[in-house]
C-alpha angles and dihedrals in degrees: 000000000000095000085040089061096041099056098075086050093060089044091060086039089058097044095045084048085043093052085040082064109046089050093049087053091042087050087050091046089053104047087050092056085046094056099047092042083054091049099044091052086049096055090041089056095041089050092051091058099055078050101051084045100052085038087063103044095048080049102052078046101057076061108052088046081061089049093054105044086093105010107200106175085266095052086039088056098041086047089050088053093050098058101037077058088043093053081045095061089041098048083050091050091048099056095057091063107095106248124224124270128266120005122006094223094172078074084069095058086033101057105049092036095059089039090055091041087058098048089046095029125001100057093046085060092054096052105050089051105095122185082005102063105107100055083043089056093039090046084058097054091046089050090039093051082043090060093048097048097054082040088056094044084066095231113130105190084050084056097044083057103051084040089057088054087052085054104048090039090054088054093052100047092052085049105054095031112025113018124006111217129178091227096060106078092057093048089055104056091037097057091031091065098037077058094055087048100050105040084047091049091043083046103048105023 
């Protein structure tokens, strides 16, 4: 009789414990979804935000290539501006990319070649400058501090980018200020636009 009376009561015990356990896995379930849908929206916003960034700084230099298209000292000066504005937005965009781990050891070719670029380069450029001098100067130390950020993120595609902009930045600036060469003008759109590509694509990828 006793074991009689005590079965339906095992019977509610195992379906309570039954129900106990559907909600337990439901709750589980829930939380999961939760979490990816958290990080989905996290990597879309984050996302968004490399893409407002590089948005901006093609943007601030599709003015600066206006600017130049007849560079009186005025326009030189505007264009300057727009893409100071323009390594800016891509120095902010770089530094919300997640870096590599240890060492940065791109910052170890980067350092010594911006120094040697300056004291070949760099410094003539300065100097020749005239009343510009000091946004030229200015303009080498944005783009400088460009190169080592993308150097200390530990990408080097990203670094051969922003590198390639040194360079085609260099080759403008003699130009313009110290020697004068028919070359010049077609160097510096070519490796201007292989920059933009390569810093969009290390950016985006």
């Amino acid at each position: 009789m006793a074991h009689d009376a005590l079965e339906p009561r095992l019977r509610i015990r195992d379906r309570t414990d039954g129900v106990k356990a559907n909600v337990l896995r439901h709750g589980i379930r829930q939380r999961k979804t939760q979490q990816l849908r958290r990080s989905h929206v996290g990597e879309r916003a984050e996302w968004r935000e490399h893409r407002e960034s590089g948005t901006a700084a093609s943007d601030e230099r599709f003015v600066g290539d206006v600017a130049l298209l007849r560079a009186t000292e005025t326009r030189f000066l505007v264009g300057l501006g727009a893409f100071l504005l323009a390594h800016v937005a891509y120095i902010w965009a770089i530094l919300e990319t997640p870096g590599v781990d240890g060492f940065p050891w791109p910052l170890v070719a980067a350092v010594p070649a911006l120094v040697l670029l300056h004291a070949k380069v760099g410094r003539d450029i300065v100097r020749h400058a005239g009343a510009q001098r000091v946004p030229v100067f200015v303009y080498q130390l944005v783009i400088s501090a460009l190169v080592l950020v993308a150097a200390w993120k530990g990408d080097w595609l990203l670094l051969a980018g922003c590198a390639v902009f040194v360079a085609s930045d260099a080759v403008l600036g003699h130009d313009r200020f110290v020697h004068e060469r028919r070359w010049a003008p077609l160097t510096v759109i070519v490796t201007y636009h292989v920059a933009q590509v390569l810093i969009v694509v290390a950016l985006f990828r």
